[in-house]
N, C-alpha and C positions, 0 to 999 in steps of 0.2 A: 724577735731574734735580731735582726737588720732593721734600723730605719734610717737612710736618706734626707739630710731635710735641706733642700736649694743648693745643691752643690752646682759651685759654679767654679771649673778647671780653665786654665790659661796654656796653652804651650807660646811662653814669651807674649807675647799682645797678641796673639791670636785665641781666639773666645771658643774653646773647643767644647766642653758640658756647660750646659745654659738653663741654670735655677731647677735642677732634677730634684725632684721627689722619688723615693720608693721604698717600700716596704716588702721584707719575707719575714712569716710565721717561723715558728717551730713546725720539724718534720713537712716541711711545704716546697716543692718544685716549682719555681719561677723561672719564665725564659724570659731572654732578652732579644728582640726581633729587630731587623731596621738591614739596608740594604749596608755595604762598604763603605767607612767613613763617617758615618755620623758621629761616632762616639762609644761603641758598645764594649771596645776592649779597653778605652780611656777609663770608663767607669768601673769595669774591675779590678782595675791598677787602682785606682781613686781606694777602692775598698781594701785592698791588702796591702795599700800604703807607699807604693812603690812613685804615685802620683802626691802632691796637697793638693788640695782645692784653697783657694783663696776665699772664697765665702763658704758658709753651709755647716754642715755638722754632719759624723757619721756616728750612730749612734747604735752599739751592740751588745744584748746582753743586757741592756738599761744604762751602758756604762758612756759616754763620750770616748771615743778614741782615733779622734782626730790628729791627735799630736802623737800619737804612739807609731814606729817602727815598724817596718812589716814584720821583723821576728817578733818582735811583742803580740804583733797580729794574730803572727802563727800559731803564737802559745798560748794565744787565748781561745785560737779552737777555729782559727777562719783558715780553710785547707785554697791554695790557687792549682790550677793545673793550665797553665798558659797557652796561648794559639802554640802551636809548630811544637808542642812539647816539651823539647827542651829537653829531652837523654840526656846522660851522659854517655857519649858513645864509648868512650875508652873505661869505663865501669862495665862491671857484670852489672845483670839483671838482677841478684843479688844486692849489691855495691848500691846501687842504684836506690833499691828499695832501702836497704838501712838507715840511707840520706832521710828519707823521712822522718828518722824517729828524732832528726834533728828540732822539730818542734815538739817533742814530747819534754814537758816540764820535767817530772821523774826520772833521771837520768842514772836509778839504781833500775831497773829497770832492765830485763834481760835482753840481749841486741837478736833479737828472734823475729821472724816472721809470724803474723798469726795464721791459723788456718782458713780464717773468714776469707782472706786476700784473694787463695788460692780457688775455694768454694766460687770465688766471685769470677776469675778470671785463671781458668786451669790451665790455659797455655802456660803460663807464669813458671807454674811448678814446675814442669818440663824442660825451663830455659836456663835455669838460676846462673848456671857459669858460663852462659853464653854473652856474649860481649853487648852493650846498648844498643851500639851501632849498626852490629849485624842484624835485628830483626826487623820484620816487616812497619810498615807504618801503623798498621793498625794494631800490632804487638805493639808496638811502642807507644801508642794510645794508650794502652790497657795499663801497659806498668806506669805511667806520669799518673794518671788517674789513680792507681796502687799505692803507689810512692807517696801522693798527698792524703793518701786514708790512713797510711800507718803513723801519720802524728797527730790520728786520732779527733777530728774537726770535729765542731756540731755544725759547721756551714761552709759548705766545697764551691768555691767559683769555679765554674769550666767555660775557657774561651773555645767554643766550636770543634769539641772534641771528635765533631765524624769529618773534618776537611780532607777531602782528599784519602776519604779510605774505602776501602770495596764496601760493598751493598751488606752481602753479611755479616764481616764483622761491626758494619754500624747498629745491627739488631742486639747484636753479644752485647754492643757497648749502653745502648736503651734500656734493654733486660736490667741491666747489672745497674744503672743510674735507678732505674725506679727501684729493686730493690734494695740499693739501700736507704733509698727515703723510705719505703714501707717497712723498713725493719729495723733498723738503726737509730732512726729518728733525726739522721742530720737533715739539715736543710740545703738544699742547689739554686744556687745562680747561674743558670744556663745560656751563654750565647750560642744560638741555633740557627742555622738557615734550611735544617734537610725542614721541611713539612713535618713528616710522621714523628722526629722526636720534638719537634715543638707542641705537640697534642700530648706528648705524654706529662706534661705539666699541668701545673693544677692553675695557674696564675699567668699573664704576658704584660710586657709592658713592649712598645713599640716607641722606635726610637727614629728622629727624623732631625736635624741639622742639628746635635748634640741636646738634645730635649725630649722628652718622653709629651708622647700627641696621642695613646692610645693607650687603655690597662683593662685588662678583665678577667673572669675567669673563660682559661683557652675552652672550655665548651661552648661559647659564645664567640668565641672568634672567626668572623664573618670572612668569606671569600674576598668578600670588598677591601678590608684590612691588607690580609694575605697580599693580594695586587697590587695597593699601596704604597706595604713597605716592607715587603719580603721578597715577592717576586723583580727575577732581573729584565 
């Protein structure tokens, strides 16, 4: 689905991702671990294009698309959902969600919500003409996360989609990440610090001064790791 091969990202001569490898399957949840600052939201810009790397290759699909656009990204099925969100507050919940279908190729295409969205995150339905701005932060979790599923990915980046949101609705938000890898078949790039949803992936890589120093499957992922380059 994803492979990384030595990406090596600059901000101006400053040496930010340094010769990263990585790979995700089809239908496979990967987290990305590592304390503030190494690198872990560089490399998801890096993948949906908003970043180049100067060296390395992003390779998806089997295809090179390195040199491709972050919409060209989009349209080929790589969904982002950015740290802080990123509403639009002065859109409906509605409004909002439609933006999505901005990466759906087919643009005969009925401008409709599907019912899966709603199934995944029912607050949703209840708000559609309420403004972006006015919901809670972890409503507005649920619709960024919405909003990049309705242009339909096979592979969702999420930069740290529980920051700063209460205790239960980061279970809704866990719930609803795992199923839609066990049911959909996309793939997740997950930047994570809560513990418990970095266990719900199948795969970690661990990141430490913009370099991956750790990878396994997270049933293996040692206390000692966690302490590392997780804990503050």
């Amino acid at each position: 689905m994803l492979q990384l091969s030595d990406i090596n990202v600059y901000y101006g001569e400053s040496h930010i991702l340094r010769n990263v490898d990585l790979s995700i399957e089809e239908s496979q949840m990967v987290c990305l671990i590592g304390r503030n600052g190494v690198g872990k939201t560089t490399l998801l810009k890096t993948i949906i294009g908003l970043l180049k790397s100067r060296t390395g290759s992003v390779d998806y699909n089997g295809q090179v698309i390195s040199q491709k656009t972050p919409d060209q990204r989009a349209r080929m099925g790589i969904g982002y959902v950015p740290q802080g969100r990123e509403v639009i507050p002065r859109l409906t919940v509605k409004e909002n969600l439609l933006l999505g279908l901005e990466a759906v190729v087919d643009k005969r295409k009925k401008l409709e919500i599907p019912e899966e969205i709603f199934n995944l995150f029912p607050v949703l339905k209840k708000m559609l003409s309420r403004m972006g701005g006015d919901l809670s932060g972890g409503q507005q979790q649920q619709l960024a996360i919405a909003r990049a599923l309705m242009g339909r990915p096979k592979l969702l980046l999420l930069d740290e989609p529980t920051e700063g949101i209460q205790p239960s609705i980061i279970l809704e938000i866990e719930a609803a990440v795992r199923h839609i890898v066990e049911t959909t078949g996309i793939s997740v790039l997950l930047v994570e610090q809560h513990l418990h949803f970095v266990r719900q992936a199948d795969k970690y890589y661990a990141m430490q001064k913009g370099g991956i120093v750790a990878s396994g499957p997270t049933h293996e992922l040692s206390q000692e790791v966690i302490q590392k380059f997780l804990a503050v």
